[in-house]
C-alpha positions in Angstrom: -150.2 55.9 -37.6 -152.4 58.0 -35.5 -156.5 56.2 -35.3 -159.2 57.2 -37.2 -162.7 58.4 -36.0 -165.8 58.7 -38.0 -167.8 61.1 -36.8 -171.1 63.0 -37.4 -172.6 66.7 -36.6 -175.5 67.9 -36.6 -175.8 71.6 -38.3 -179.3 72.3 -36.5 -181.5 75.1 -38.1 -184.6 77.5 -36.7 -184.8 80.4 -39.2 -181.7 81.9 -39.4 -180.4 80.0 -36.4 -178.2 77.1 -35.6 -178.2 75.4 -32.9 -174.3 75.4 -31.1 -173.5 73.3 -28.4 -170.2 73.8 -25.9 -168.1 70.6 -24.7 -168.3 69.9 -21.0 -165.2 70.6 -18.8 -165.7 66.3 -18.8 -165.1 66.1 -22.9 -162.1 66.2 -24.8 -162.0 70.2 -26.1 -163.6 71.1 -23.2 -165.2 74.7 -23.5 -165.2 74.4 -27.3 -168.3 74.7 -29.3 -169.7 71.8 -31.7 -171.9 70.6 -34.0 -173.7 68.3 -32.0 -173.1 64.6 -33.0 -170.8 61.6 -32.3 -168.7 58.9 -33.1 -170.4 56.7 -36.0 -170.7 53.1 -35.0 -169.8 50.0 -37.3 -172.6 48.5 -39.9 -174.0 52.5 -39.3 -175.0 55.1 -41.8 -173.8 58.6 -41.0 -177.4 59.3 -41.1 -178.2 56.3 -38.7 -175.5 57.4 -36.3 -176.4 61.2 -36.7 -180.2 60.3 -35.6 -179.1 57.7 -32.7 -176.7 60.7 -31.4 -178.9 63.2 -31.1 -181.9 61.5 -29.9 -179.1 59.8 -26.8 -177.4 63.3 -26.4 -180.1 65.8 -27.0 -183.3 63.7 -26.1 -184.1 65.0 -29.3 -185.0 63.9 -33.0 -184.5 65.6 -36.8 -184.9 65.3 -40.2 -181.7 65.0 -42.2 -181.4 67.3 -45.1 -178.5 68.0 -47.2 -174.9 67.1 -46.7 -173.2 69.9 -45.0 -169.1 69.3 -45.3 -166.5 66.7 -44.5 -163.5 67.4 -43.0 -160.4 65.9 -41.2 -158.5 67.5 -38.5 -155.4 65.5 -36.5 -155.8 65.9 -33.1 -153.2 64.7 -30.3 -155.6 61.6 -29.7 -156.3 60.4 -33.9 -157.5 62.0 -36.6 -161.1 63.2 -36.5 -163.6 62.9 -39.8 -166.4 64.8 -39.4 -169.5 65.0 -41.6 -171.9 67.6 -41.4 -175.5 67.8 -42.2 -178.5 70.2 -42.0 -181.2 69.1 -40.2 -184.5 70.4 -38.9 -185.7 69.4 -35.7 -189.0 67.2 -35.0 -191.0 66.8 -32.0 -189.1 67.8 -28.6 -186.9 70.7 -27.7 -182.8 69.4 -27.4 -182.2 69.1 -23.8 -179.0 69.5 -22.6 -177.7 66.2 -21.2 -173.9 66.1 -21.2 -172.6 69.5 -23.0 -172.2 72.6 -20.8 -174.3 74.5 -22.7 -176.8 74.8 -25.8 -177.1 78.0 -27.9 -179.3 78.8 -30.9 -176.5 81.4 -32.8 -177.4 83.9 -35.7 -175.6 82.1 -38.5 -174.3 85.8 -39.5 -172.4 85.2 -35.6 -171.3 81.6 -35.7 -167.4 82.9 -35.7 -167.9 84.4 -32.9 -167.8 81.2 -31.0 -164.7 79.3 -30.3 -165.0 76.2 -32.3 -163.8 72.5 -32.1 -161.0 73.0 -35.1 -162.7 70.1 -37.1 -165.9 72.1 -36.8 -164.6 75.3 -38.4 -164.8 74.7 -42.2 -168.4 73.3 -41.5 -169.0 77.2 -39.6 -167.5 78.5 -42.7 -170.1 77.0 -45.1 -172.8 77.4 -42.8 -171.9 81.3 -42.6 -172.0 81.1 -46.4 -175.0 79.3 -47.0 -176.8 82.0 -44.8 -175.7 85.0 -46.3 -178.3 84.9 -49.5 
């Protein structure tokens, strides 16, 4: 039975933006585009663990609003969950820290981008979400 992992992303929004971030050649998927987030810890809220993430992976905070999607996709090393929210940045600027790159994307061009496969039904609802 492959593992489990609880994970969180962050569906960062500007306008008609969202922020995209692309894995490191160091990370599992590397070149793949993401949500950014991570793993949620034990005795941790997705919202706890979505806030500690981006603050030690962005240098950044945000204020959580409404649940995005959640979604399981088997991968060679477990079986990823991912939850999604929106959120709306506060304060400082994301930094980029450990992806390869950060990119605010037209929501109307988020398939444009090759995403992580967990990602992708997240982009889906995002892209619809926009479109009104």
């Amino acid at each position: 039975m492959k593992k489990r992992i609880n994970v969180v992303g962050a569906v960062l929004t500007r306008g008609q933006t969202i922020l995209a971030a692309q894995r490191s050649s160091t990370m599992s998927l590397p070149g793949m585009w993401e949500f950014p987030g991570g793993k949620i810890e034990p005795n941790e809220s997705p919202e706890q663990a979505l806030l500690r993430e981006l603050d030690e992976e962005l240098l950044c905070s945000a204020e959580i609003g409404d649940h995005v999607a959640t979604t399981e996709h088997e991968y060679d090393f477990g079986i990823v969950v991912l939850t999604t929210y929106y959120c709306s940045l506060v304060g400082k600027e994301p930094r980029l820290t450990e992806h390869a790159e950060l990119r605010w994307v037209d929501a109307a061009e988020l398939d444009q981008l090759d995403w992580a496969p967990a990602d992708i039904p997240a982009v889906e609802r995002v892209m619809k979400d926009f479109l009104v």
